[in-house]
C-alpha positions in Angstrom: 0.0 0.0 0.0 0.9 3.8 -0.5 1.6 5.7 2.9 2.1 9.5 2.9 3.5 10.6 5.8 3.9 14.1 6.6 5.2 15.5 10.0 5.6 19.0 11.8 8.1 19.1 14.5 8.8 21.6 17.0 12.7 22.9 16.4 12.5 25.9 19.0 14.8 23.0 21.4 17.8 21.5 21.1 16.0 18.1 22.0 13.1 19.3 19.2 15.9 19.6 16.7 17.2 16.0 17.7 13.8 14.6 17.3 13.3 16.3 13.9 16.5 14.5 12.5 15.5 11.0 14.2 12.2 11.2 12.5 13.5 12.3 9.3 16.2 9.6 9.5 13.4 7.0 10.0 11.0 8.2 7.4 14.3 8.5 4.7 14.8 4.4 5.5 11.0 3.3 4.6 10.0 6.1 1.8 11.0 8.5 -0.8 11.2 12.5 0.2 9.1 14.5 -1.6 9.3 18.1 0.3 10.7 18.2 3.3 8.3 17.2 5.6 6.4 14.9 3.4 7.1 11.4 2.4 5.6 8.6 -0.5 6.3 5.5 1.0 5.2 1.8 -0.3 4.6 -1.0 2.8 2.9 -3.8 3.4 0.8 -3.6 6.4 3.0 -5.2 9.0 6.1 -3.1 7.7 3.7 -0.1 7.8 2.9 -0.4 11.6 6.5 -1.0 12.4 7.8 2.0 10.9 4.3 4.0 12.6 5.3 2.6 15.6 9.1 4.0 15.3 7.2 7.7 14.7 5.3 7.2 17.3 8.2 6.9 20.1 10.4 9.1 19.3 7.9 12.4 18.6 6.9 14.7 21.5 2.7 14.1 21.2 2.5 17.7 23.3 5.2 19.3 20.8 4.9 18.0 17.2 2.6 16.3 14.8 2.6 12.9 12.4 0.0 12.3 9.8 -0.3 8.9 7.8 -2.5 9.1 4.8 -3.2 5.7 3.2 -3.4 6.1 -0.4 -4.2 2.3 -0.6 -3.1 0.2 -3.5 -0.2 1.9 -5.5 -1.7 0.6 -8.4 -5.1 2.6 -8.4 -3.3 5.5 -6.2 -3.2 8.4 -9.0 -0.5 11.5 -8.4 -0.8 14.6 -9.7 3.0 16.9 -9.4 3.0 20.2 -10.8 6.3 22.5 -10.4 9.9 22.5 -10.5 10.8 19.4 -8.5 10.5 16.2 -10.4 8.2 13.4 -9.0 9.2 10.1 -9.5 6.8 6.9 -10.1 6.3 4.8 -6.5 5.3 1.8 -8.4 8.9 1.4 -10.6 11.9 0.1 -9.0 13.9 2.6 -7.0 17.6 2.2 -6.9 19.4 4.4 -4.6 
């Protein structure tokens, strides 16, 4: 399934600032960076709740936010880019 994660952390701390690196760090390993808080990434279920769970511990609930949007099955999931940045297709092979 498509994720799309997207996450707003509070940097005002040097512990914020720490977080906001973990989290980033995290998100990098499962998904492919599309801005800079927002990530396309393609899971199964199990894998999904694994890497939600990792989120989860490491952000400050009073502090910052996570937001998971399933997009379901990459094959029906349709994105539209528009501007300078190219976008890339989640369903072809990704070598890094």
């Amino acid at each position: 399934m498509l994720i799309l994660v997207t996450y707003d952390v509070n940097t005002e701390t040097n512990a914020g600032k720490k977080r906001l690196r973990r989290i980033a760090k995290i998100c990098v390993n499962y998904g492919q960076r599309v801005q800079n808080s927002v990530f396309e990434c393609s899971l199964d279920p199990a894998r999904y709740k694994f890497f939600q769970k990792q989120l989860l511990d490491v952000m400050d609930k009073e502090a910052d936010s996570l937001r998971f949007y399933n997009l379901g099955n990459e094959k029906n999931a349709k994105i539209e880019h528009f501007g300078m940045k190219s976008g890339y297709n989640p369903s072809e092979a990704l070598i890094l």
